[in-house]
Wavefront OBJ file of the C-alpha trace (Angstrom):
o trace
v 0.000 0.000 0.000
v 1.439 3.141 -1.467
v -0.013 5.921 1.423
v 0.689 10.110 0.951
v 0.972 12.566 3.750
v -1.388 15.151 3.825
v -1.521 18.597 5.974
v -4.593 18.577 8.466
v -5.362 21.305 6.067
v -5.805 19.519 3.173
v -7.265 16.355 4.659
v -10.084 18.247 5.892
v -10.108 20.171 2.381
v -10.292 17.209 0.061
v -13.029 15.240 2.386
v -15.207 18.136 2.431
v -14.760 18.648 -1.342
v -15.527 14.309 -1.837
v -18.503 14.737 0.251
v -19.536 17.148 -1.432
v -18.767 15.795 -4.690
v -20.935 12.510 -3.753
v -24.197 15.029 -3.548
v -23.964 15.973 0.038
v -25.129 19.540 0.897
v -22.223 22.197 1.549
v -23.034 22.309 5.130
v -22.566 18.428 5.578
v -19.560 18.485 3.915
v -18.369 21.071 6.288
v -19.070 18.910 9.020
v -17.454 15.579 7.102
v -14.253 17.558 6.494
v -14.060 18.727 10.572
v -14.855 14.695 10.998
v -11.826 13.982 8.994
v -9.953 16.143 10.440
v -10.763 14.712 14.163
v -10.627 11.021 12.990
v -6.879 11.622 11.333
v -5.590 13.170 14.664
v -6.462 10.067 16.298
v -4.742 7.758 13.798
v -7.241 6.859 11.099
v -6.848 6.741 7.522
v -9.577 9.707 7.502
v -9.647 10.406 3.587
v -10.006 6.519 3.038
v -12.570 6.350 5.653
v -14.791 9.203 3.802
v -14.121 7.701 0.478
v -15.357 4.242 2.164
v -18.208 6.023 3.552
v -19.659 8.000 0.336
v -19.678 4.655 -1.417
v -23.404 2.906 -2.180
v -25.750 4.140 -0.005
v -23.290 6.182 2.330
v -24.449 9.326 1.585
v -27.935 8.902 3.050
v -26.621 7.036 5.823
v -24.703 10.117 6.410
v -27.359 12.078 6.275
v -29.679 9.504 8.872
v -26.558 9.429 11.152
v -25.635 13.009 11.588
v -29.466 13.829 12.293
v -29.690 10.935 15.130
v -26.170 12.381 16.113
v -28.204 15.663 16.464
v -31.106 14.412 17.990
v -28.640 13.157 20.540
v -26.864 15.801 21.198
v -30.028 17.481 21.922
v -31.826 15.328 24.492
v -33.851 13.759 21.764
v -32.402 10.324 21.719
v -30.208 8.249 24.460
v -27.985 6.681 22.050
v -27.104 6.348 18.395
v -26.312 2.328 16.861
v -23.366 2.169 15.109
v -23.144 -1.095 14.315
v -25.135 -2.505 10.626
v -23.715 1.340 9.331
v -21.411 1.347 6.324
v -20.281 4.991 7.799
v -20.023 4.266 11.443
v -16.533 5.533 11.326
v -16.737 9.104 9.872
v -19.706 8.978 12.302
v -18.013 8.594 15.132
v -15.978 11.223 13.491
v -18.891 13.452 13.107
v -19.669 12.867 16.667
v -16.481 13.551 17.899
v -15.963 16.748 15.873
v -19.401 17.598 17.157
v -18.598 16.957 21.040
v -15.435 19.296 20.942
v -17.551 22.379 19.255
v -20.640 22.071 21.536
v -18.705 21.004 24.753
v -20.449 18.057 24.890
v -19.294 14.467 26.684
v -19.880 12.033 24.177
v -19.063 8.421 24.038
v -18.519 5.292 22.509
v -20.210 2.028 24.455
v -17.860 -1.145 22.963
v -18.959 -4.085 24.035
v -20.664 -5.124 27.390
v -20.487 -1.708 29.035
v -17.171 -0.252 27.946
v -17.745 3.437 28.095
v -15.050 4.863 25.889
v -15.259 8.756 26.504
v -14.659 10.278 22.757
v -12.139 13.044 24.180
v -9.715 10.157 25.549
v -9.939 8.235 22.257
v -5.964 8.064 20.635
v -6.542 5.206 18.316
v -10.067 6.093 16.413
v -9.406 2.988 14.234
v -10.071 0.550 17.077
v -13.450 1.724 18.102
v -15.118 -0.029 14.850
v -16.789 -2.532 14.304
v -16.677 -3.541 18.068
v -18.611 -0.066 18.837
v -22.087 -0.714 19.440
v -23.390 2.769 20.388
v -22.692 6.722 20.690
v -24.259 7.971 24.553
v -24.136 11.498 25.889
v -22.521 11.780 29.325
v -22.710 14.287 32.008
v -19.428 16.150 32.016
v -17.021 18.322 29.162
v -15.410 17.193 26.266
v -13.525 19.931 25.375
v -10.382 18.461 27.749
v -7.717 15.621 27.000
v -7.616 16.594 23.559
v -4.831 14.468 21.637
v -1.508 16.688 20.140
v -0.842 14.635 16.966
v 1.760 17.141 14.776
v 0.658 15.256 11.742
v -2.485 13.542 10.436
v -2.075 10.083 10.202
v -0.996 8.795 6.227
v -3.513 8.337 3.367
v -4.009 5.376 1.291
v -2.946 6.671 -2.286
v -5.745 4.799 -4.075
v -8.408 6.405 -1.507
v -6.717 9.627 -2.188
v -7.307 9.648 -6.004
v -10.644 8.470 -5.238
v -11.349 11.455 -3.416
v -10.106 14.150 -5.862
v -12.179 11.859 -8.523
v -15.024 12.668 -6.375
v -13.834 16.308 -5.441
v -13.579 17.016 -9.530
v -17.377 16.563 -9.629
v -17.884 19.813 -8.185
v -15.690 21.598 -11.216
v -17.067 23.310 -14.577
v -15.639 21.783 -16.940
v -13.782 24.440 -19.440
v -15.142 25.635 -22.433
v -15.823 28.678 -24.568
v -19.744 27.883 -23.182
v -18.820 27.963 -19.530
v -16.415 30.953 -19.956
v -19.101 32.496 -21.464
v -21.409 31.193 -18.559
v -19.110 33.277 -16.263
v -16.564 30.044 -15.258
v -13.458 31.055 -14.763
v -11.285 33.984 -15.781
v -13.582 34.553 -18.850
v -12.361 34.974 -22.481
v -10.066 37.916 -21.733
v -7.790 38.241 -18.463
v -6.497 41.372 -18.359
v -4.940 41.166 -14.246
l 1 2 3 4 5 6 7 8 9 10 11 12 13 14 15 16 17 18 19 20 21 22 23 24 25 26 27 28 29 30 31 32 33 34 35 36 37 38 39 40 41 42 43 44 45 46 47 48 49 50 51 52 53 54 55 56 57 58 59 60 61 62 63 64 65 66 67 68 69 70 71 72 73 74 75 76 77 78 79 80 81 82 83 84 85 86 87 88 89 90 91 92 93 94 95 96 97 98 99 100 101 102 103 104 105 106 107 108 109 110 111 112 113 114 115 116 117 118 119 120 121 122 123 124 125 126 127 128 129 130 131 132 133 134 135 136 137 138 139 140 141 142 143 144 145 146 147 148 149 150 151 152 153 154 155 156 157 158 159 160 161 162 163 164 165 166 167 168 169 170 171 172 173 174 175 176 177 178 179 180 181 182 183 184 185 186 187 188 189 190
């Protein structure tokens, strides 16, 4: 396997543009690309994990699993399943991205009981698949954060995937699209 090393920067750049790419609304992708940035600090392939995630129907499980992430954070809900979810990793991304911002103690239950706290989590890649459910605990996230200097290394296959799926959001260029207002027009006089 053949992996690249990305800047936080542009891991949480080229998920937001896949996701957004794969027909996800600008404000989910947002949210996807501050999930890959959170799941990459803590060791995870996080551009192969979106990729993975955006495949069949992993756009509208995005979509189901960010509003019961929501409804969770909210009150609405006691826990979120991860298990049976093609995406359950950029969720618990999502979630854990979500936890810092709102100051929220979210975490994962593994197991029989195993309370995993989302702020303590180093290793993000070892919560799935034996994570069963996302729970809302009393207390504050927004301590033990982990200092990683880089984001962890990206598959180079699942990198060209993404920028496959990034392109989608381009205009392709033409005389018609220059003409349309795409780019620098016919004449760039800067």
């Amino acid at each position: 396997m053949t992996t690249i090393l990305l800047s936080y920067n542009e891991v949480q750049t080229l998920a937001r543009k896949a996701a957004a790419g794969a027909g996800l609304p600008y404000g989910v992708a947002e949210d996807i690309g501050e999930a890959a940035v959170w799941l990459s600090a803590r060791g995870v392939d996080a551009v192969a994990a979106v990729v993975d995630a955006l495949a069949g129907r992993g756009p509208d499980d995005i979509l189901d699993g960010l509003a019961d992430i929501d409804a969770l954070c909210c009150g609405g809900r006691d826990e979120v399943a991860l298990h049976g979810r093609d995406c359950g990793l950029v969720l618990i991304g999502l979630a854990g991205a979500t936890a810092g911002d709102m100051g929220l103690c979210l975490a994962v239950e593994r197991g029989k009981g195993a309370v995993v706290p989302l702020a303590l989590v180093e290793d993000a890649g070892g919560l799935m698949p034996s994570a069963a459910v996302l729970r809302l605990l009393p207390g504050d996230d927004r301590l033990a954060r982990p200092a990683t200097p880089r984001p962890a290394a990206s598959d180079l296959a699942a990198y060209a995937a993404a920028l496959a799926l990034a392109a989608r959001t381009c205009v392709p260029a033409s005389d018609f699209s220059r003409a349309q207002g795409a780019g620098a027009g016919t004449t760039d006089n800067d």
